[in-house]
N, C-alpha and C positions, 0 to 999 in steps of 0.2 A: 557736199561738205556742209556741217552745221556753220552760220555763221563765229560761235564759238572756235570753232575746229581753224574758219581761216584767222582770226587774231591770232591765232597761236602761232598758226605758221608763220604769219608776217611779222610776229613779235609786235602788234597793237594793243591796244583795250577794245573792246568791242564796241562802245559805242564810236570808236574811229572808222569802224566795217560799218558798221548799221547808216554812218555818211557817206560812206563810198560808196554803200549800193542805193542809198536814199536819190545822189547824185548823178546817177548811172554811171558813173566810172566803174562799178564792180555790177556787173548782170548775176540776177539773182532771180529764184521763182519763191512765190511760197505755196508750198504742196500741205495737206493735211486741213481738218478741221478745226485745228488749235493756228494755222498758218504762222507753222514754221519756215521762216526761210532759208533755203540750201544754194548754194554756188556748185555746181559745175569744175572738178577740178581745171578741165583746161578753161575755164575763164579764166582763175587763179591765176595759171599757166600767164597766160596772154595778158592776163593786167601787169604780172610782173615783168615780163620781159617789153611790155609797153614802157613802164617808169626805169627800166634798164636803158631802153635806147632814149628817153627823153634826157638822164642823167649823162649819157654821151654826147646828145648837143650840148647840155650845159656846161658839159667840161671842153666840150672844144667851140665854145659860143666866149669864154672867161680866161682873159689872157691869166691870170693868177691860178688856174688850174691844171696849165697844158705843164707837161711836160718838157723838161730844158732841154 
């Protein structure tokens, strides 16, 4: 996927992707002679369901989150 292509998905601006993979948080290659770089959908995959289960420590880490 272009990195355009995951901001869209994630619903970001691109330069918020182009820090996630600067960061390695989002693994990314750059392929071609103009070095474009693509993500991998299942990195996609795996980074979001990475911030999925971090979101469920956080909500069962904050008593103001849990559930009554």
């Amino acid at each position: 996927m272009r990195l355009e292509d995951v901001a869209e998905e994630l619903n970001v601006k691109l330069p918020q992707v182009r820090a996630l993979v600067k960061s390695g948080e989002l693994p990314a290659i750059q392929i071609g002679g103009r070095g474009m770089w693509r993500v991998e959908r299942v990195e996609l995959e795996n980074y979001i369901q990475q911030r999925y289960a971090q979101a469920r420590e956080e909500i069962t880490n904050d008593s103001t989150l849990r559930a009554e």
